[in-house]
N, CA and C of each residue as an Amber inpcrd file, in Angstrom:
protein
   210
  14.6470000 -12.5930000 -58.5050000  15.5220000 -12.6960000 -57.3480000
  14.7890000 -13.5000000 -56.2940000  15.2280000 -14.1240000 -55.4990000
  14.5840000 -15.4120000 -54.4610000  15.2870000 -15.2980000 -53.8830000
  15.1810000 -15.9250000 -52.4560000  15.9620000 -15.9000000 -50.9050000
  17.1040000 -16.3210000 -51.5120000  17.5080000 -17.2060000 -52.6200000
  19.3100000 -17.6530000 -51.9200000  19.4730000 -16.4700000 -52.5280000
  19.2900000 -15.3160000 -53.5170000  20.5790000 -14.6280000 -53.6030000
  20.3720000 -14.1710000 -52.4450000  19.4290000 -13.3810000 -51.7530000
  19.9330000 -12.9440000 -50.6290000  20.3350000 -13.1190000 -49.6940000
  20.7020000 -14.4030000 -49.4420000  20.9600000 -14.8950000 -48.7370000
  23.1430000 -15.3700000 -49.2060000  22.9350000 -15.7190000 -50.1330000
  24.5170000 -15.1680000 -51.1430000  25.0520000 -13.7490000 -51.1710000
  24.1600000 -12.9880000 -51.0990000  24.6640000 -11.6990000 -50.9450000
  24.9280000 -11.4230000 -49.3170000  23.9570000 -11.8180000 -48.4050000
  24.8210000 -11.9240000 -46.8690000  25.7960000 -12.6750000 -46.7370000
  25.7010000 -13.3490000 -47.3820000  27.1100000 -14.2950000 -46.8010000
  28.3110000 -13.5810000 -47.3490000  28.4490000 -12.9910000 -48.6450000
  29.4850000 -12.1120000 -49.0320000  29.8680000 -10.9630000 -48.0610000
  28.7690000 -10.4850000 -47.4870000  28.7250000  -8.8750000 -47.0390000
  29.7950000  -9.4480000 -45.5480000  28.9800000 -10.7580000 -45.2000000
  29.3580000 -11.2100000 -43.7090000  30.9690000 -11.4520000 -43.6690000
  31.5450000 -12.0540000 -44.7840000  33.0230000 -12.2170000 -45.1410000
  33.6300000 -11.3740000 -45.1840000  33.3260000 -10.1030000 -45.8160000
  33.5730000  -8.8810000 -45.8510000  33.7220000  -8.0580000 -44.9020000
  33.0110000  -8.1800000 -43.9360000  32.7330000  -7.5670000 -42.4090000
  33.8350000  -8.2540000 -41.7860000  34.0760000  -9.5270000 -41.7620000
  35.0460000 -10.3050000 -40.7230000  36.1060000 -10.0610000 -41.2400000
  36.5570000  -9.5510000 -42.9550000  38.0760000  -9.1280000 -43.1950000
  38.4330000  -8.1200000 -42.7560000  37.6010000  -6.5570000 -42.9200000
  37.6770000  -5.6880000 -42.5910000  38.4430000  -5.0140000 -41.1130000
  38.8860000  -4.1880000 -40.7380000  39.3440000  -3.7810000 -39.6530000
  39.0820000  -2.5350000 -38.9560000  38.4950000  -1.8210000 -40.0960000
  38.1790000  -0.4870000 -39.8840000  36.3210000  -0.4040000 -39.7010000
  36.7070000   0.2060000 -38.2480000  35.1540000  -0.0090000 -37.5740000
  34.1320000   1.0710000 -38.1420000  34.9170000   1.7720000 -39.3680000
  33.5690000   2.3430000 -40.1810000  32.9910000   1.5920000 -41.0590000
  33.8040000   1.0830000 -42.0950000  33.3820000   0.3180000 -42.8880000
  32.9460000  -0.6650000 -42.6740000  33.4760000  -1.7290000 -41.1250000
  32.1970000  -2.5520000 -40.3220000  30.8280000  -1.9800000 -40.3060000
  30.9980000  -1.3940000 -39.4720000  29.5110000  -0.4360000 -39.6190000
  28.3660000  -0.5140000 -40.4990000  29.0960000  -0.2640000 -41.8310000
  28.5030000  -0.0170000 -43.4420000  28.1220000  -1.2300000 -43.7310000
  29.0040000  -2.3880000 -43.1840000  28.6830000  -3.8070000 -43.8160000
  27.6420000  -4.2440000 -43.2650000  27.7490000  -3.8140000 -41.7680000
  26.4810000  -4.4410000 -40.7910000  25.3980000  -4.0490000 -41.3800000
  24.9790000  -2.7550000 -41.7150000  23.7950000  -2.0530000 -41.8620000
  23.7150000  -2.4740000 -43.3310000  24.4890000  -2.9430000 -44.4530000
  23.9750000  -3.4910000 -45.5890000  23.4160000  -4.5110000 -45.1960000
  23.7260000  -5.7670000 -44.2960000  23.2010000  -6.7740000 -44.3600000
  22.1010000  -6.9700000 -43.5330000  21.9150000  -5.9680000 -42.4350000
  20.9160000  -5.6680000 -41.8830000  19.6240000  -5.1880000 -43.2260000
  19.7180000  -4.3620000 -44.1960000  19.0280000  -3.7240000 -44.8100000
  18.7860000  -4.9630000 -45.5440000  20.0100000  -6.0170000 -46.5170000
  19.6300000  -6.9200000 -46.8850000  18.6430000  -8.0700000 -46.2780000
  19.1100000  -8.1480000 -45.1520000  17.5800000  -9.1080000 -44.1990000
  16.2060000  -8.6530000 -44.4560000  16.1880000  -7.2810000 -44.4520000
  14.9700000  -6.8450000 -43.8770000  14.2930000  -6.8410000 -45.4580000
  14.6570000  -6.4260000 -46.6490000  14.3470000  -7.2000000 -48.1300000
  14.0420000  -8.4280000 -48.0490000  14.7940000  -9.1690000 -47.7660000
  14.7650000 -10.8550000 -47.7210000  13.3320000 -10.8730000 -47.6450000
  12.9160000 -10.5040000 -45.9190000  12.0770000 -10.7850000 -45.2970000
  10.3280000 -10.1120000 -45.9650000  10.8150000  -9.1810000 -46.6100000
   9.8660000  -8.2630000 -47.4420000   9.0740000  -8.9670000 -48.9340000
  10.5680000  -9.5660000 -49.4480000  10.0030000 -10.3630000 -50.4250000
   9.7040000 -11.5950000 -50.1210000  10.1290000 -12.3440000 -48.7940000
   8.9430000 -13.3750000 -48.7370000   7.8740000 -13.8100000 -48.2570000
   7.4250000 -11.6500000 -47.6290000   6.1230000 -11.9840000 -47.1310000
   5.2030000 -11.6550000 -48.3380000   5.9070000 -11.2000000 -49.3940000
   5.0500000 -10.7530000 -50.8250000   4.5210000 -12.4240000 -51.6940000
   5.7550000 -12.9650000 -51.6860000   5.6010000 -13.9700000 -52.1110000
   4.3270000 -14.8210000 -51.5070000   4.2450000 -14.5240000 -50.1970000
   3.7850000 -15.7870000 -49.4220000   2.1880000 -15.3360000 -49.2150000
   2.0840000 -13.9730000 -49.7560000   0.5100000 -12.7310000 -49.7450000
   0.2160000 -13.5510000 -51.0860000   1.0930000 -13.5640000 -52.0730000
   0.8070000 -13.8810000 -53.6280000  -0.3790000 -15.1520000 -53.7160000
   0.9450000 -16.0270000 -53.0200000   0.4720000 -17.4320000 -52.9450000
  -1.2450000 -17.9750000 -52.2060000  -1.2280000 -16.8540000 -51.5610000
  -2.6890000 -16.7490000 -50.6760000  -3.7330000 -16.3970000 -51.2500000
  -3.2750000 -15.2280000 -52.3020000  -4.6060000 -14.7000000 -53.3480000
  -5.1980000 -15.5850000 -54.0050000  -5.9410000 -15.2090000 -54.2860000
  -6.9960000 -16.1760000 -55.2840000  -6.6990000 -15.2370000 -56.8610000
  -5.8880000 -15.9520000 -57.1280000  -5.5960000 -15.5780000 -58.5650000
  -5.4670000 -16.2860000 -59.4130000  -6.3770000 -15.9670000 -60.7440000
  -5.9120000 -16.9830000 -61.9070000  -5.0780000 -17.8060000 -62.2660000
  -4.6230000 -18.8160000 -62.5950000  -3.2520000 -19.4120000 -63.2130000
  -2.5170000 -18.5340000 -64.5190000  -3.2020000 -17.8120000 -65.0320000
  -2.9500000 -17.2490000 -66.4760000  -2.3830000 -15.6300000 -65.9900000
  -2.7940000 -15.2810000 -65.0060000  -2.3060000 -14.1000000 -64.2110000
  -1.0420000 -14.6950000 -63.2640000  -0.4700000 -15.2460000 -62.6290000
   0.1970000 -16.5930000 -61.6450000   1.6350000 -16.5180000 -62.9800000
   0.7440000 -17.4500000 -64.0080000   2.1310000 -17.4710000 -65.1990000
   2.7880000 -15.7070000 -65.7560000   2.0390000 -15.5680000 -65.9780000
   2.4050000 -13.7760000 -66.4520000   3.5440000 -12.9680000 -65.2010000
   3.2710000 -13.2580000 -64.3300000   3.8880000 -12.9530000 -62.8700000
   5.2340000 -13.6840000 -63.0690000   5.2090000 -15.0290000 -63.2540000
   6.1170000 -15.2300000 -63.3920000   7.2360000 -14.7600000 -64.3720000
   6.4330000 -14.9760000 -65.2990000   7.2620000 -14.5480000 -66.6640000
   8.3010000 -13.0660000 -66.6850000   7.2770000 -12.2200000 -65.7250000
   7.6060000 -10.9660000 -65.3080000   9.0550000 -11.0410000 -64.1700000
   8.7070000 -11.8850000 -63.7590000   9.9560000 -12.1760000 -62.6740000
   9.4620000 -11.6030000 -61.3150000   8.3710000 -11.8190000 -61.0410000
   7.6470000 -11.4430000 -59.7790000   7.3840000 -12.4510000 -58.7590000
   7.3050000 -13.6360000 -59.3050000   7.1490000 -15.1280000 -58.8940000
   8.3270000 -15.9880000 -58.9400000   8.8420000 -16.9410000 -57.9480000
   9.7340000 -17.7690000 -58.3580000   9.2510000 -18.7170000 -59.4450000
């Protein structure tokens, strides 16, 4: 998973919020996409810790493979 989905998944939630009418289920949408930001922001300070380590290439590929790495 990488920023555009989450960033695809706000934009859904955000469409969703602006159809809506009922100020509970606003609510629910806000605070998903609020919760979704704050992931976003989580996995690309992991990513960006990753990229800083001093780590093997052969450990780097494995990560990837794993789906931990873009």
């Amino acid at each position: 998973m990488g920023v555009d989905t989450y960033n695809h998944i706000d934009t859904m939630l955000k469409s969703a919020q602006q159809d809506v009418t009922d100020s509970e289920i606003r609510f629910k949408l806000r605070t998903a996409r609020q919760l979704c930001d704050a992931m976003k922001k989580q996995y690309t300070e992991g990513q960006q810790a990753i990229e800083r380590a001093d780590i093997d290439e052969e450990t780097i590929e494995s990560l990837r493979d794993l789906g931990y790495l873009d």
